[in-house]
C-alpha positions as CSV (number, residue, x, y, z in Angstrom):
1,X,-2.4,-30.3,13.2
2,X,-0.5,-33.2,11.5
3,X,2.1,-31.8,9.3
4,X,3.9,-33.1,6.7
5,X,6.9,-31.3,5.4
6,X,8.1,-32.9,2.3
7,X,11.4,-31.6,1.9
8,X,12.2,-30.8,5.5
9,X,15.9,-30.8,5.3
10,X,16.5,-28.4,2.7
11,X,17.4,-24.6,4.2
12,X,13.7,-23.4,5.0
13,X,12.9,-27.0,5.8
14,X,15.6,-26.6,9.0
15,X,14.0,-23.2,9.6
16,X,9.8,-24.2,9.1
17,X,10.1,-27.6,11.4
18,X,11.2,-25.7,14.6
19,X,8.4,-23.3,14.3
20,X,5.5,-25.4,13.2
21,X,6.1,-27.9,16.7
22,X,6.8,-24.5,18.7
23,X,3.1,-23.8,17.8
24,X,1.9,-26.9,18.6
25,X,2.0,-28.7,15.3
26,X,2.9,-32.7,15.2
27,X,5.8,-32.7,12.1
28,X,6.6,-35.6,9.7
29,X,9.8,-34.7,7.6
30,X,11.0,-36.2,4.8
31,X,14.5,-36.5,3.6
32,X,16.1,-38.9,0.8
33,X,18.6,-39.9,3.4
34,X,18.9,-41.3,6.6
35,X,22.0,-39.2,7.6
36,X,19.8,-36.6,8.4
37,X,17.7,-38.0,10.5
38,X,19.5,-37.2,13.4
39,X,18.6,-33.4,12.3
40,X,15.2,-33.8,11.9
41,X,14.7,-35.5,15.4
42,X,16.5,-32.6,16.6
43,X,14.1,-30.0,15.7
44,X,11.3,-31.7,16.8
45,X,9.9,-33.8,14.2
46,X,9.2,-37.4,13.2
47,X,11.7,-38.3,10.2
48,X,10.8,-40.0,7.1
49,X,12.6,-41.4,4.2
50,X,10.8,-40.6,0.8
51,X,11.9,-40.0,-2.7
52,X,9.9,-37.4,-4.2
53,X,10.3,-38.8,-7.8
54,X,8.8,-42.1,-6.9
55,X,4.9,-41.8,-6.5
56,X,5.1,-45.4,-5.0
57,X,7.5,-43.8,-2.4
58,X,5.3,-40.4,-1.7
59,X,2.1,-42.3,-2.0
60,X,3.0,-44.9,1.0
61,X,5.0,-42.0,3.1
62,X,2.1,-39.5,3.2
63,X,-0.8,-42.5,3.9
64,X,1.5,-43.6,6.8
65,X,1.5,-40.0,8.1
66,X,-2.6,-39.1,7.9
67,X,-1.3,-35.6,7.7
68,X,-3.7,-32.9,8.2
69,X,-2.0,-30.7,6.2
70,X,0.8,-31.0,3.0
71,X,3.7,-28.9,2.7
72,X,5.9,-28.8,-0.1
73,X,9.3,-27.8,0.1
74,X,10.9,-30.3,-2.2
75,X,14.0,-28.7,-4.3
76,X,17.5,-29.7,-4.8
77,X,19.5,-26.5,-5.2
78,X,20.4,-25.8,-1.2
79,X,24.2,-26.1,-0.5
80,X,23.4,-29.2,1.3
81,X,22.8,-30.9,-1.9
82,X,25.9,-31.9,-3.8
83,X,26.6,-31.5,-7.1
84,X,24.2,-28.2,-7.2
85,X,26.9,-25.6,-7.4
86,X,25.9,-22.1,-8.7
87,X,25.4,-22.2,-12.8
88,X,24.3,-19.5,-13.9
89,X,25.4,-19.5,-17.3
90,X,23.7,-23.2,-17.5
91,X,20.5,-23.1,-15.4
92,X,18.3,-25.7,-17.1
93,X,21.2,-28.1,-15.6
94,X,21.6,-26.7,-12.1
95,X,18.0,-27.2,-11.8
96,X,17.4,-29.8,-14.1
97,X,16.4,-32.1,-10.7
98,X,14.4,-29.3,-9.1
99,X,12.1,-28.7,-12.3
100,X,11.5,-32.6,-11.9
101,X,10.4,-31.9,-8.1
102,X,8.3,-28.9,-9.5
103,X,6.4,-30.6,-12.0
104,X,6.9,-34.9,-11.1
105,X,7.0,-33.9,-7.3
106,X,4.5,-31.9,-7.1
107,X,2.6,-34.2,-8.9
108,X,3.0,-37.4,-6.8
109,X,2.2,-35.2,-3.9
110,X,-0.9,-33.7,-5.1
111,X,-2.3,-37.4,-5.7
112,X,-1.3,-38.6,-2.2
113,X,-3.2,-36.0,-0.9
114,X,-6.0,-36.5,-2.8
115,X,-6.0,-40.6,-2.2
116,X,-5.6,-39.3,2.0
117,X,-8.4,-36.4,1.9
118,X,-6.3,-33.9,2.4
119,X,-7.1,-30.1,1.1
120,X,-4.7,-28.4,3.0
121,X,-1.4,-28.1,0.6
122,X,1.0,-25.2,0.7
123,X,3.8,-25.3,-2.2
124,X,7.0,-23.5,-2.5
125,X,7.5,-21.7,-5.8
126,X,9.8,-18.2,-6.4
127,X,9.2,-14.5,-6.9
128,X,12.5,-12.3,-7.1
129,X,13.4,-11.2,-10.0
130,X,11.0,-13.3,-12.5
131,X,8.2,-11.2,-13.0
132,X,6.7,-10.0,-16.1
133,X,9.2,-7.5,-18.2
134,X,6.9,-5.1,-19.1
135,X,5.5,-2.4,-17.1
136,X,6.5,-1.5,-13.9
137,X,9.4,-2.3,-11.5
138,X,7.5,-4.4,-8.5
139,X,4.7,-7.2,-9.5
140,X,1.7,-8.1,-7.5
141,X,0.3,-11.4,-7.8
142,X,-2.6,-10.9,-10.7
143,X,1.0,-9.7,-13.0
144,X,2.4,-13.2,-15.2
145,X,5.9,-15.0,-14.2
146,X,8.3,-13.9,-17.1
147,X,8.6,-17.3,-19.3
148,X,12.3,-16.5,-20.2
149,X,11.9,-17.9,-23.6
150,X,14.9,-18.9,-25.5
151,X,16.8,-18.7,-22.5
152,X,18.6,-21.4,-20.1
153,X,15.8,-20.0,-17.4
154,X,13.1,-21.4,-19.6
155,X,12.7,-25.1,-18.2
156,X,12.3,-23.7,-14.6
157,X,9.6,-21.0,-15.4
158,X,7.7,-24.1,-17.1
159,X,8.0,-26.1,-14.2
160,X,7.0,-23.5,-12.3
161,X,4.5,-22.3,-13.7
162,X,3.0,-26.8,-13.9
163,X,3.8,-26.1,-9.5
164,X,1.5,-23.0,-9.5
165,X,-1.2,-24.1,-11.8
166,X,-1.8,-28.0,-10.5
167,X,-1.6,-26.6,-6.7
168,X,-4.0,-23.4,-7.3
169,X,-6.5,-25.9,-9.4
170,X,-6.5,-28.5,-6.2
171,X,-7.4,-25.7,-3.8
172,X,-4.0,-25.2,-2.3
173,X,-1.7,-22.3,-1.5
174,X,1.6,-21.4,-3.5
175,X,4.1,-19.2,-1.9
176,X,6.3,-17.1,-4.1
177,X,9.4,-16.8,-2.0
178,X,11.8,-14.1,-2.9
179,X,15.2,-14.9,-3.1
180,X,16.2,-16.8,0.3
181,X,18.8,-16.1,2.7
182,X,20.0,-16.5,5.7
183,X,21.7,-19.7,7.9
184,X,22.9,-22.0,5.0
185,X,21.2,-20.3,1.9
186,X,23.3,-18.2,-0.2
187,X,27.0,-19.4,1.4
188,X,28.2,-20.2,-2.3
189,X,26.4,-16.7,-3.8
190,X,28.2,-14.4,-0.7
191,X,31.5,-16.1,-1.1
192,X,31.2,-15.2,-4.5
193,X,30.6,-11.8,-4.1
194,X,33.1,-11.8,-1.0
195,X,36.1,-13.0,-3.6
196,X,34.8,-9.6,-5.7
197,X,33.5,-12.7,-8.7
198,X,30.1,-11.7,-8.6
199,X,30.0,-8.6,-10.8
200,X,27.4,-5.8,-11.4
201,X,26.3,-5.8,-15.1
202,X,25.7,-2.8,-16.6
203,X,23.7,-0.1,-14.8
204,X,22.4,-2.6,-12.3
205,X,19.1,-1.9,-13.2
206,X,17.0,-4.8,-13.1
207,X,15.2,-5.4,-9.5
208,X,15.1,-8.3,-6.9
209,X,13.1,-8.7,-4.1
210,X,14.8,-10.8,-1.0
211,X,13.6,-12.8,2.1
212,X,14.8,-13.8,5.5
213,X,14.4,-18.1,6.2
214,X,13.1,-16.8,9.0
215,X,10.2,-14.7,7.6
216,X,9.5,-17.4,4.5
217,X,9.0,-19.5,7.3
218,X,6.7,-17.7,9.3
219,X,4.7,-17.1,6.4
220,X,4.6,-20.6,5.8
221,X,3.0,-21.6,9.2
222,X,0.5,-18.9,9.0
223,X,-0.7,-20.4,5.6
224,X,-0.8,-23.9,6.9
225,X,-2.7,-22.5,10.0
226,X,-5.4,-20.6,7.6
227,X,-5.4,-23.1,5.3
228,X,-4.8,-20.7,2.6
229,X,-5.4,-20.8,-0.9
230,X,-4.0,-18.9,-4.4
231,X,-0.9,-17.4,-4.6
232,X,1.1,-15.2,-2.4
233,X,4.0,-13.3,-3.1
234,X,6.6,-13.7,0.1
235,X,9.2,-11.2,-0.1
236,X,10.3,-8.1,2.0
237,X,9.1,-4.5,2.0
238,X,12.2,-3.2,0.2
239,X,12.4,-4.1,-3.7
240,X,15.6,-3.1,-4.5
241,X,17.9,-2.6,-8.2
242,X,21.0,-4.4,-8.2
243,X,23.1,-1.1,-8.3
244,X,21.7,-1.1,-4.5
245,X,21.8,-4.6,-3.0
246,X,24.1,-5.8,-4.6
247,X,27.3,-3.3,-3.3
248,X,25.6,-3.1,0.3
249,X,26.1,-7.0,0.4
250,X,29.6,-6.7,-0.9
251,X,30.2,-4.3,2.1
252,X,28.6,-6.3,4.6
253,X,30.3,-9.5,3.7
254,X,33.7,-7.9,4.1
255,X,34.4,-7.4,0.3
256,X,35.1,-5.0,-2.3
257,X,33.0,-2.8,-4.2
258,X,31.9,-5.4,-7.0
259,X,33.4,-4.9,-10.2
260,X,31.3,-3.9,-13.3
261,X,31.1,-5.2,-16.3
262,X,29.6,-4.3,-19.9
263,X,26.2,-6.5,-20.5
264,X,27.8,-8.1,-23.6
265,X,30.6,-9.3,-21.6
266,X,28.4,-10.9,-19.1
267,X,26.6,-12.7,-21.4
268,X,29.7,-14.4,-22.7
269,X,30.8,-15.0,-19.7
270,X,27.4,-16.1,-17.5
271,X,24.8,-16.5,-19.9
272,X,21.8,-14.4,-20.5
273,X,19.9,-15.4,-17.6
274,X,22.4,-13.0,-15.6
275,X,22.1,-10.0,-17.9
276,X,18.3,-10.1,-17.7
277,X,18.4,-10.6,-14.2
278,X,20.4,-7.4,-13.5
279,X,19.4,-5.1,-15.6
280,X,16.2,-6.0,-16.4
281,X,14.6,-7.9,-13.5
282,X,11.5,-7.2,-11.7
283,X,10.7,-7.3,-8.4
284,X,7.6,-8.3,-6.3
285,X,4.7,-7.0,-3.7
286,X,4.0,-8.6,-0.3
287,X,0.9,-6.4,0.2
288,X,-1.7,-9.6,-0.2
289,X,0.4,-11.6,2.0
290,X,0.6,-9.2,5.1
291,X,-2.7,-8.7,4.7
292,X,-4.2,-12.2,3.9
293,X,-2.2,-13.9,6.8
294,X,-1.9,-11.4,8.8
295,X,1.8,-11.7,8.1
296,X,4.5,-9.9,9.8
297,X,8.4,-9.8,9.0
298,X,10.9,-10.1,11.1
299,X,13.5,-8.1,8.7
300,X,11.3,-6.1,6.8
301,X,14.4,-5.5,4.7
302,X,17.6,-7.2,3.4
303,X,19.5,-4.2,4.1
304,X,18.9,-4.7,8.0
305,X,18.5,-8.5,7.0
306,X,22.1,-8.9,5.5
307,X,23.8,-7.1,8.0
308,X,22.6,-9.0,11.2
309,X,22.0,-12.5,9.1
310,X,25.3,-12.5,6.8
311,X,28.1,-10.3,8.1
């Protein structure tokens, strides 16, 4: 097929281009800047220049490609970005640009496709420690994204959830990914923890669920391939409390035990966002994806995951 991977220079973008030509596929990758187009030729695809935030820009990019198929991979939070450094305490600014390519983005991609006939979409949205507090621990894709109300997290679940309904409503496919890592995606999170400033709040309670580049991937060609629709939650086997991944990561990246620290402390000193994340969090299922796309994981957990990927 005729790919188009909006987005394609971002950390998963350098990890999806290789495997979609290695299967055959013919890739158009966009980027909003012609220094990387060297990279993109590298891996095997066709570079583009496009702005996501300009429909004009979108609009004329896709028609010139008459993809087959539309991914969406369009953020502007991976360390290859500047001016995105971790802000936990302040996340409505961090991703104030990605909400705009979650909701405006998605948008102006959604119309291309429609103006070029193609029903073949596949968006990124995010399933690690959003889900639903209520309950239990690990969510399945019928459970609700946790709104955050009141909270710095509440822009991105909006724009989120404006991703996941306008894709689902045209017939396309929205991946949850869990939290990313591997080559590139959590260098500023690890050196954090590395440097021993990345504490563990209270009990460590709240659950995460994690996800090679290499498996997000995967899963992303095999939804492309099936021409999948709905939502699918791609994460690993291993949901896991932050009293566990969190000190195994600390060990693996050469660091201390990670210090711990009171919840009302934490939320003086990172925000709320971090306190609800830790010790109330909750993980997610990947038992529609394995079984809808036949998908299989490379590191079926972080713990084997973060020791060959991030030591």
């Amino acid at each position: 097929m005729r790919v188009f991977v909006a987005g394609a220079a971002g950390v998963l973008g350098r990890q999806l281009v290789p495997q979609l030509v290695a299967r055959g596929h013919q890739v158009t990758a966009t980027t909003r800047s012609k220094g990387r187009f060297g990279l993109l030729k590298q891996l095997g695809a066709e570079p583009v220049l496009m702005d996501g935030l300009d429909g004009v820009s979108v609009g004329e990019a896709v028609a010139a490609a008459r993809p087959d198929a539309i991914v969406h991979q369009m953020t502007a939070i991976s360390p290859v970005n500047a001016g995105t450094e971790p802000n936990f305490k302040h996340m409505d600014r961090w991703f104030a640009t990605t909400n705009r390519l979650r909701t405006e983005g998605t948008d102006h991609l959604l119309a291309a496709a429609e103006a070029t006939g193609v029903s073949n979409f596949v968006a990124q949205s995010y399933a690690n420690w959003n889900g639903i507090r209520a309950g239990g621990w690990v969510k399945t894709e019928d459970d609700p994204l946790d709104m955050h109300e009141g909270t710095s997290q509440h822009a991105g679940a909006v724009a989120i959830r404006h991703l996941e309904d306008a894709v689902v409503k045209a017939g396309g496919a929205v991946l949850r990914y869990g939290g990313l890592y591997g080559p590139g995606a959590t260098d500023d999170q690890v050196e954090l923890v590395r440097r021993r400033k990345f504490p563990l709040v209270g009990e460590g309670t709240g659950y995460a669920s994690w996800i090679h580049l290499t498996d997000a991937a995967s899963a992303t060609v095999l939804a492309v391939e099936r021409q999948a629709d709905g939502v699918f939650n791609i994460v690993d086997d291993e949901p896991a409390p932050a009293s566990e991944w969190l000190p195994y990561l600390a060990k693996v990246v050469g660091g201390k035990p990670p210090m711990r620290v009171p919840k009302w402390l934490a939320r003086m000193l990172v925000g709320e966002v971090v306190v609800i994340m830790m010790t109330e969090g909750r993980a997610f299922s990947n038992v529609k994806a394995k079984r809808e796309l036949d998908w299989e994981l490379r590191y079926p957990s972080w713990r084997e995951g973060f020791k060959e990927g991030l030591a």
